[in-house]
Biotite code that builds the C-alpha atoms (Angstrom):
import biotite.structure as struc

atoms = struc.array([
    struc.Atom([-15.547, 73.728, 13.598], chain_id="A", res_id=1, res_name="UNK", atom_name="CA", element="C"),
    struc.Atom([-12.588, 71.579, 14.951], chain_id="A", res_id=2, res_name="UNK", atom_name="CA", element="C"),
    struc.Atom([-12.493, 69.526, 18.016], chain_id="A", res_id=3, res_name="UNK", atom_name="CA", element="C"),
    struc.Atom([-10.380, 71.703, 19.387], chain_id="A", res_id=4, res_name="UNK", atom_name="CA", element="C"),
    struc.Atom([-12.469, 74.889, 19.310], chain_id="A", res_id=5, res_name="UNK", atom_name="CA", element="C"),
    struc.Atom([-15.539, 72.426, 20.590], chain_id="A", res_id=6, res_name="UNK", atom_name="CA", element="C"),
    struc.Atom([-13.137, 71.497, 23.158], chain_id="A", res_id=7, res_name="UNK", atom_name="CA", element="C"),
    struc.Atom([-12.225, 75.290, 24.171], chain_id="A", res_id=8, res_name="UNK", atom_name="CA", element="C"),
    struc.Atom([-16.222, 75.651, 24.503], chain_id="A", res_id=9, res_name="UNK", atom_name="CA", element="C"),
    struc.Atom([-16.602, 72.769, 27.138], chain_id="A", res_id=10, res_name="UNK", atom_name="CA", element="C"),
    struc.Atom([-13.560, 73.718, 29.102], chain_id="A", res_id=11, res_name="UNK", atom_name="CA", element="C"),
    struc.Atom([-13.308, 77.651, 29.147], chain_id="A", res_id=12, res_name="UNK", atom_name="CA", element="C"),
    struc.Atom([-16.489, 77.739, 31.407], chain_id="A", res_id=13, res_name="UNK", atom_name="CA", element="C"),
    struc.Atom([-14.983, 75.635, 34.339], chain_id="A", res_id=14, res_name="UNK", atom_name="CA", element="C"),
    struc.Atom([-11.952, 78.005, 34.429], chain_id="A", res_id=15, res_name="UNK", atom_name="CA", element="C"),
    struc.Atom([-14.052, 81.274, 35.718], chain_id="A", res_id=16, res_name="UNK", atom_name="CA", element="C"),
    struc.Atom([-10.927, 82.204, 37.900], chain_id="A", res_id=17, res_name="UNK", atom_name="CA", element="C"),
    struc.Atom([-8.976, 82.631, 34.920], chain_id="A", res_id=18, res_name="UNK", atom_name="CA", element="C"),
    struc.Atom([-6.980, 85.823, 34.740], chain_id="A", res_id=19, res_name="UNK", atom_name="CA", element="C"),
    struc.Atom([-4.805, 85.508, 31.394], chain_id="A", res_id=20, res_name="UNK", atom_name="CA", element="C"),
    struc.Atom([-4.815, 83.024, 28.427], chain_id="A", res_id=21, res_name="UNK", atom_name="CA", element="C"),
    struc.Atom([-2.969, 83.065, 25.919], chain_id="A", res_id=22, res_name="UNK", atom_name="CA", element="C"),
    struc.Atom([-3.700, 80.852, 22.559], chain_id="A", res_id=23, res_name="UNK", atom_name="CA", element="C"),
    struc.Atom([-1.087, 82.852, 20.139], chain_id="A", res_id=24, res_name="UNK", atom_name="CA", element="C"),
    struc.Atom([-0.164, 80.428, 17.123], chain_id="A", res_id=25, res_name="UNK", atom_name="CA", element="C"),
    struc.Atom([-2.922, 77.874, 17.534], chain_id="A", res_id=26, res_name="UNK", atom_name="CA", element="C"),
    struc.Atom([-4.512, 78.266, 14.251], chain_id="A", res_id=27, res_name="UNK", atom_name="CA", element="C"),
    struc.Atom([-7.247, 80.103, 15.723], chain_id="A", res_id=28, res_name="UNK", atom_name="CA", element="C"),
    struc.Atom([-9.946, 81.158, 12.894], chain_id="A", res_id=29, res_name="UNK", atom_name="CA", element="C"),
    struc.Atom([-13.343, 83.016, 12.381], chain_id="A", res_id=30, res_name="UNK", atom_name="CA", element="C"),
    struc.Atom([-14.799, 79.816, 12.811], chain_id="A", res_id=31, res_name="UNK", atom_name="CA", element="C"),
    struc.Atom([-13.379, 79.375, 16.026], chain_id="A", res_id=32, res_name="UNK", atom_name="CA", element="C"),
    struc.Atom([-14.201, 82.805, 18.020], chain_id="A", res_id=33, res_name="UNK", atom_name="CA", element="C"),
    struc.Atom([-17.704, 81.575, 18.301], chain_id="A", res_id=34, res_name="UNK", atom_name="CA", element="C"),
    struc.Atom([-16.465, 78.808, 20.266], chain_id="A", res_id=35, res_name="UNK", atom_name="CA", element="C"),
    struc.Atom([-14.276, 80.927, 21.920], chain_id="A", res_id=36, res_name="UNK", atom_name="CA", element="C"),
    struc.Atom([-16.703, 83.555, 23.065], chain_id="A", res_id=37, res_name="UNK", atom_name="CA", element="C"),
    struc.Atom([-19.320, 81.316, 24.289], chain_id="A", res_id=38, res_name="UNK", atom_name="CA", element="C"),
    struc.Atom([-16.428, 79.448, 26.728], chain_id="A", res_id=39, res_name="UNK", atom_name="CA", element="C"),
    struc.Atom([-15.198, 82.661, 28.000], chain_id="A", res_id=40, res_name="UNK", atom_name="CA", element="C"),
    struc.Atom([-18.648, 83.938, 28.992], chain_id="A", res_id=41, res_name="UNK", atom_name="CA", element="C"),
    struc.Atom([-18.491, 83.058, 32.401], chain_id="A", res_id=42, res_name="UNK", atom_name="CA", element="C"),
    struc.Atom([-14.695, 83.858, 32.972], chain_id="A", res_id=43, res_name="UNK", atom_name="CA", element="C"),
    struc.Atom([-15.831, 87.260, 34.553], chain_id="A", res_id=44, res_name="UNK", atom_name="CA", element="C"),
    struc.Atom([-12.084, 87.663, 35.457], chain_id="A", res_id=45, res_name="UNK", atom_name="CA", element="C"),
    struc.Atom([-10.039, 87.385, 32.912], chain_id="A", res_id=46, res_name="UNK", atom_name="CA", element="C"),
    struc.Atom([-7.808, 90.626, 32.341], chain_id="A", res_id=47, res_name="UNK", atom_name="CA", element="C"),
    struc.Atom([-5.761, 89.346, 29.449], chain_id="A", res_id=48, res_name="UNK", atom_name="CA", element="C"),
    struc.Atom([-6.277, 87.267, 26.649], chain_id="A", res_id=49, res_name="UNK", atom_name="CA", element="C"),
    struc.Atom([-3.980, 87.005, 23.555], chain_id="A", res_id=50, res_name="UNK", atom_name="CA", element="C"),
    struc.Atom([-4.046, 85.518, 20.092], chain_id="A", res_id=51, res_name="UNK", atom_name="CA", element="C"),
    struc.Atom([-1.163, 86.824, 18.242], chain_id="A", res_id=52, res_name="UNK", atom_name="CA", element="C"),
    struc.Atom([-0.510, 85.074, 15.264], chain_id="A", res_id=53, res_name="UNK", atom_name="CA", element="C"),
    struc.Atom([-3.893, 83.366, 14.028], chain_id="A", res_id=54, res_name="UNK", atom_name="CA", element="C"),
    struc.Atom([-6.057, 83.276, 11.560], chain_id="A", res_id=55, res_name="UNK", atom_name="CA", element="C"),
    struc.Atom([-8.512, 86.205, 12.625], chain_id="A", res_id=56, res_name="UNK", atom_name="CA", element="C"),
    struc.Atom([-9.852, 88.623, 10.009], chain_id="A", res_id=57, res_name="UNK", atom_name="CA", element="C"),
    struc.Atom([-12.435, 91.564, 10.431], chain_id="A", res_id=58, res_name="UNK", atom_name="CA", element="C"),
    struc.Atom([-15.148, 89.224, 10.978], chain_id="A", res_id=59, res_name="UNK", atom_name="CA", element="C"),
    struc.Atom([-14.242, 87.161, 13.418], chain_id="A", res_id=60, res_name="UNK", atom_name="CA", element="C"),
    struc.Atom([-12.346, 90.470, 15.213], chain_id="A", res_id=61, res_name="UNK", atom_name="CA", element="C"),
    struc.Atom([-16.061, 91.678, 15.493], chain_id="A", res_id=62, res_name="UNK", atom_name="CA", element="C"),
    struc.Atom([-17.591, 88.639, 17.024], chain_id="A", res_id=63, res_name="UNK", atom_name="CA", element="C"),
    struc.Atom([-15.074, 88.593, 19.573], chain_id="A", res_id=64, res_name="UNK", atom_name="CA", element="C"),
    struc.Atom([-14.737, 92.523, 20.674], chain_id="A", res_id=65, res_name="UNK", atom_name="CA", element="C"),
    struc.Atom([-18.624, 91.896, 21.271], chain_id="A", res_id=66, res_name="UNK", atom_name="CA", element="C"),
    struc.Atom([-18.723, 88.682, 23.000], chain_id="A", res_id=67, res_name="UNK", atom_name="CA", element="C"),
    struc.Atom([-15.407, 89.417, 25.880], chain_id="A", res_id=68, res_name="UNK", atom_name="CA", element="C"),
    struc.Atom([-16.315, 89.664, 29.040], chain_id="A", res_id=69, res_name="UNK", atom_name="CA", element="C"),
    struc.Atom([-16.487, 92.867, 30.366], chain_id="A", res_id=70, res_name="UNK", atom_name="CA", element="C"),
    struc.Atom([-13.504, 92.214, 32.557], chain_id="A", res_id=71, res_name="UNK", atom_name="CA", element="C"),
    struc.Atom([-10.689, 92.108, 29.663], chain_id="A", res_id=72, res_name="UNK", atom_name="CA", element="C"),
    struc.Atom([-8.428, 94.993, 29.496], chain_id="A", res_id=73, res_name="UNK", atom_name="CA", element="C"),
    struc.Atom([-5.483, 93.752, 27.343], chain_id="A", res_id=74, res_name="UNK", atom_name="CA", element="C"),
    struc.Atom([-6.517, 92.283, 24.134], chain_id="A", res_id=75, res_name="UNK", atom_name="CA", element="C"),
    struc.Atom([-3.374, 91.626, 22.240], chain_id="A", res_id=76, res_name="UNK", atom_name="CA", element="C"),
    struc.Atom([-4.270, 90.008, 18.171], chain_id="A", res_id=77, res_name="UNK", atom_name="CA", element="C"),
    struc.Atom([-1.661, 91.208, 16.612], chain_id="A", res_id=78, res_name="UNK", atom_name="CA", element="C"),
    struc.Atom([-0.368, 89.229, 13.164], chain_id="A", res_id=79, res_name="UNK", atom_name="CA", element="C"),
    struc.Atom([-3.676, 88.442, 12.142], chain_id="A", res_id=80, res_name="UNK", atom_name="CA", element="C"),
    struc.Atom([-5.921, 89.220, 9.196], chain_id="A", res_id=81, res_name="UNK", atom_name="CA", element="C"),
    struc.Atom([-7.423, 92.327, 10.451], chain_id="A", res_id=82, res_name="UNK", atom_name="CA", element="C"),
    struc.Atom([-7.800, 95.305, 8.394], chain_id="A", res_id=83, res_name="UNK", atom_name="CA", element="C"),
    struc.Atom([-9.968, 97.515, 10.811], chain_id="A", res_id=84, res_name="UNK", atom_name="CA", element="C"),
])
């Protein structure tokens, strides 16, 4: 995992107001949803989150779809790796 992913994981779960992030073109990977998902766990309000153009394919597409919070109705990863 990079630092930066890590760093996503410390941060994400003192941001619980936030509505919309958006990480498009950061190099995101499959490796890096786990990360993701655990931050975001408490962020019980976020609506949107985007990551268009990364480095997502099927698996990591499935870790994430089952790790959002509840409370994310726009999930935009288009120009990835997905063939679902």
């Amino acid at each position: 995992r990079t630092h930066s992913c890590a760093a996503l994981r410390s941060i994400l779960p003192r941001m619980d107001a936030l509505l919309e992030l958006d990480l498009g073109g950061n190099s995101i990977n499959d490796n890096c949803v786990e990360d993701l998902v655990s931050g975001l766990a408490e962020c019980n309000n976020l609506l949107s989150l985007r990551l268009i153009s990364n480095w997502l394919f099927d698996d990591g597409f499935d870790m994430l779809i089952q790790g959002l919070p509840a409370s994310v109705s726009l999930l935009n990863v288009s120009d990835n790796q997905i063939a679902l």
